[in-house]
C-alpha positions, -999 to 999 in steps of 0.1 A, spaced: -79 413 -397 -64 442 -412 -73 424 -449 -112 425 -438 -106 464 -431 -87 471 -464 -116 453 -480 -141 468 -461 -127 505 -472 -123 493 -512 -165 481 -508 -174 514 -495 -154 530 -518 -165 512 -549 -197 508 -545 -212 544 -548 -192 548 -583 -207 514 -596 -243 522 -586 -239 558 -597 -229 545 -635 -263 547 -651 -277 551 -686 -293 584 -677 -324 580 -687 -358 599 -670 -385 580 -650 -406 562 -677 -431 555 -650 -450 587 -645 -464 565 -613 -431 567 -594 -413 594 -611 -403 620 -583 -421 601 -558 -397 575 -541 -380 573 -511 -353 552 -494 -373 539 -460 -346 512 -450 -321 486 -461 -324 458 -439 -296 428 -432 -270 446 -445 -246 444 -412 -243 405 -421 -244 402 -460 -200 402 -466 -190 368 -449 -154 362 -454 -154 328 -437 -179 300 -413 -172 323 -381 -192 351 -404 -171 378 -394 -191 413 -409 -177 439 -429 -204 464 -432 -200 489 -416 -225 517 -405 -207 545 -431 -209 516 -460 -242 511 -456 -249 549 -456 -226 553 -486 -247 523 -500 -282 544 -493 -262 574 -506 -256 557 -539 -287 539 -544 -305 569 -537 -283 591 -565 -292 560 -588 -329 566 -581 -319 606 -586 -307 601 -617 -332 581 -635 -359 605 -619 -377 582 -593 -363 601 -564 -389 624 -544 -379 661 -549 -409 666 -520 -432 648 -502 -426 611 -517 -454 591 -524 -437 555 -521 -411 541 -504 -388 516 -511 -371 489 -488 -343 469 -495 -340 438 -480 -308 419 -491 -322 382 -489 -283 365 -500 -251 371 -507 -234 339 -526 -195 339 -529 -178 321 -559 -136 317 -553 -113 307 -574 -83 321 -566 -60 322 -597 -91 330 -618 -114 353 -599 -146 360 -576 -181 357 -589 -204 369 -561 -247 368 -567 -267 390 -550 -306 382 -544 -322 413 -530 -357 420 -527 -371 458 -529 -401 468 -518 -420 496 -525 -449 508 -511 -472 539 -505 -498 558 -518 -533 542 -507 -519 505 -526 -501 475 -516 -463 469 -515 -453 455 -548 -419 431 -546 -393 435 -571 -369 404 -559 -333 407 -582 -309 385 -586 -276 400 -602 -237 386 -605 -204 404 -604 -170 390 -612 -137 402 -603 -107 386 -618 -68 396 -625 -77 421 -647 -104 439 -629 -85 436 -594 -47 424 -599 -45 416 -555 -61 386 -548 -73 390 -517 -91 420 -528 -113 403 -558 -144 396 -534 -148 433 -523 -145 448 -559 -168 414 -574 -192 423 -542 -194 458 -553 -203 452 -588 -227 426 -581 -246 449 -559 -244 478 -585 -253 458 -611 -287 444 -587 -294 484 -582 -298 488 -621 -319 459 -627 -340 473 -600 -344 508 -617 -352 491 -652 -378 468 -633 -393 504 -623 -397 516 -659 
């Protein structure tokens, strides 16, 4: 139990510095620059299943620190509502697909489907599909591949998101 808890803490730790790394670029779409907001993440209690019982390791402040990072993503690349917003976007995490192979590493594939909506038109789905890999070099303890491959996986799925966007 106390693995799941160290892993838990390493996700929530990673994760806002992975979605955070960005190209810096400005909102290309003058539609959603400075008009997005974060509405909701939904699923996100049950998306880290370490084994058949599908014990969680979400936990309420990682899925804030999650919010927190995808909204400084959105911040960064100018999408993020300075006022008012005029869309919002929803994240619905759809599945997480784990990968072992214990001497070699963790590939984990996230499929996660934003929505946004707002502004008098129909929600438009951006569905993403994105991998990240942990191995010796990336994480040298084992047991800790999944969280660190989990973490890029999701950041990577946040930028694919923003370049969908432009």
């Amino acid at each position: 139990m106390r693995v799941v808890s160290a892993a838990c803490v390493l996700v929530a730790s990673i994760l806002p510095v992975v979605c955070a790394a960005t190209d810096g670029a400005h909102a290309d779409s003058a539609k959603y620059n400075n008009a997005i907001a974060v509405r909701k993440i939904t699923d996100a209690c049950n998306i880290y299943k370490l084994d058949v019982k599908s014990r969680t390791c979400m936990s309420a402040s990682s899925i804030a620190r999650f919010k927190e990072a995808f909204e400084r993503m959105l911040k960064s690349n100018g999408y993020l509502a300075t006022a008012t917003p005029k869309y919002y976007v929803d994240v619905d995490i759809r599945e997480i697909r784990i990968s072992w192979a214990p001497i070699v590493g963790v590939e984990v594939v996230s499929n996660i489907t934003y929505t946004v909506s707002g502004a008098g038109s129909g929600p438009k789905k951006y569905p993403v599909q994105a991998t990240g890999n942990a191995n010796i070099v990336s994480m040298p303890i084992g047991l800790l591949r999944a969280p660190v491959a989990y973490a890029m996986s999701f950041g990577q799925n946040v930028k694919q998101f923003i370049r969908q966007l432009r």
